[in-house]
N, C-alpha and C positions, 0 to 999 in steps of 0.2 A: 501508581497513578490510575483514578479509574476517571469514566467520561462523567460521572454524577458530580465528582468534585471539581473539577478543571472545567464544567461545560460553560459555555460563554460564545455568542453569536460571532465575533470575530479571532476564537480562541485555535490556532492548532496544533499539532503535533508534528515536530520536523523527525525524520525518519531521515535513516541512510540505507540505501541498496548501493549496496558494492560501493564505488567510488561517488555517485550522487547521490545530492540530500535534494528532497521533497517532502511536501507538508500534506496531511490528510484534515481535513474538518476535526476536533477534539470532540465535536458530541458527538459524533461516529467511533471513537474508540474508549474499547472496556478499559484494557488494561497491558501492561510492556511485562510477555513474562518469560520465565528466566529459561534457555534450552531445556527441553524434557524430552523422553524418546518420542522420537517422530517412527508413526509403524503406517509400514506401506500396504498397497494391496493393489490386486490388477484393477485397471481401469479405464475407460480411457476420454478422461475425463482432460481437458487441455488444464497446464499450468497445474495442476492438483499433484504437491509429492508424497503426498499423507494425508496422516490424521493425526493429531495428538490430543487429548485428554484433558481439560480445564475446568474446573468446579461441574466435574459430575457428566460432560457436555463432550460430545466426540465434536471438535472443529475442525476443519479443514483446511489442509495445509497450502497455500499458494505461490510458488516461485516468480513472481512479477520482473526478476531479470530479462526473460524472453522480449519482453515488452518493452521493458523500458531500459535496459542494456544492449540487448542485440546478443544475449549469453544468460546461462543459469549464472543466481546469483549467486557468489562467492561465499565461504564460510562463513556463518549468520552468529552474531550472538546472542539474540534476543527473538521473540515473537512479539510481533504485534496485534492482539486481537484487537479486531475491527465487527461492526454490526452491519451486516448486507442484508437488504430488503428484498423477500420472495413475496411477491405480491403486497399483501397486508400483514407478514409475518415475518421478522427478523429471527435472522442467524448469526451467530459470532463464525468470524473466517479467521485465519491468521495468515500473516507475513513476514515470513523472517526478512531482519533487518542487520546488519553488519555495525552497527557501531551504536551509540548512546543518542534516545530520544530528547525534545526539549518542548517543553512549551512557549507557545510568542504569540502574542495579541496583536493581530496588524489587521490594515482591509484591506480586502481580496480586489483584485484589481482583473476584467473579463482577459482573457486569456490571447496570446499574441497572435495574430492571423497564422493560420499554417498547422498550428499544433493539433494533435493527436484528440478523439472525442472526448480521450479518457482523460484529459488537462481541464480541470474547469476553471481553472485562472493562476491569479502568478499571485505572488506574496512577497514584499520586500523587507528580509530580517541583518540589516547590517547596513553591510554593502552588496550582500547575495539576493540574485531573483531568485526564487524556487515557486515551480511546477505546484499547482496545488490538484491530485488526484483524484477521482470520483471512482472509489476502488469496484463499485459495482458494473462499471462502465470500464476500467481496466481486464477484469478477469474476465471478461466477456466481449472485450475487445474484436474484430475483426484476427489483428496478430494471436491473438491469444489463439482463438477457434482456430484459426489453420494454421496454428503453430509453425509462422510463420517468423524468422527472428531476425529480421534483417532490420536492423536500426532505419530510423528515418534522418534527413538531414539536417533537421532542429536538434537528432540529441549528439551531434556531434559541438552545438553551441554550449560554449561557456552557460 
């Protein structure tokens, strides 16, 4: 799947970290790629557990559990590269993800009082609401920075 072919203003990508599913925007993501060595290095850099290696490109590996678990994320089967904006100039980041992505066409509806900065609204694919996240605003989160991992009392809701 890459964002050139799936891109569409209402289009996104549902993810799962650990036991939740959340959706990122679909022009925001390259491509779901398949485990490859993740190589570490000292850092200290919040949420960062690598680096892995995608068309030529060192990305950057990010555990988004802390944040939005309250725990590192559990064994991943997939990455999801994602495009984050450094001022005028985009980078591919990755996330691992625990289970099988999908695409869904729905509108973004603003996000429920209360929630996290890094929630930019909600998306209804069924009968499930899912979180839709502004991954540049997660990894850079307040939680993130002070790595701090104490779940909030939204992500104990259904």
């Amino acid at each position: 799947m890459t964002s050139l072919q799936n891109r569409g203003p209402n289009s996104y990508v549902l993810l799962q970290v650990g036991k939740r599913r959340f959706a990122l925007p679909a022009d925001t993501v390259e491509e779901l790629a398949p485990p490859v060595r993740l190589h570490g290095f000292p850092h200290r850099s919040p949420l960062v557990v690598g680096v892995i290696v995608r068309r030529g490109h060192i990305v950057p590996v990010y555990d988004v559990g802390p944040v939005l678990l309250g725990e590192s994320s559990p064994a991943h089967r997939f990455y999801l590269v994602a495009r984050r904006m450094f001022g005028r100039v985009s980078e591919p980041s990755a996330i691992p993800v625990s289970g099988e992505c999908e695409l869904a066409s729905c509108e973004m509806q603003a996000p429920q009082a209360g929630r996290p900065g890094y929630v930019a609204g909600r998306i209804e694919v069924g009968d499930e609401s899912l979180d839709v996240l502004n991954l540049e605003t997660l990894v850079t989160s307040p939680a993130a920075t002070n790595q701090s991992f104490e779940t909030a009392a939204w992500e104990a809701q259904p």
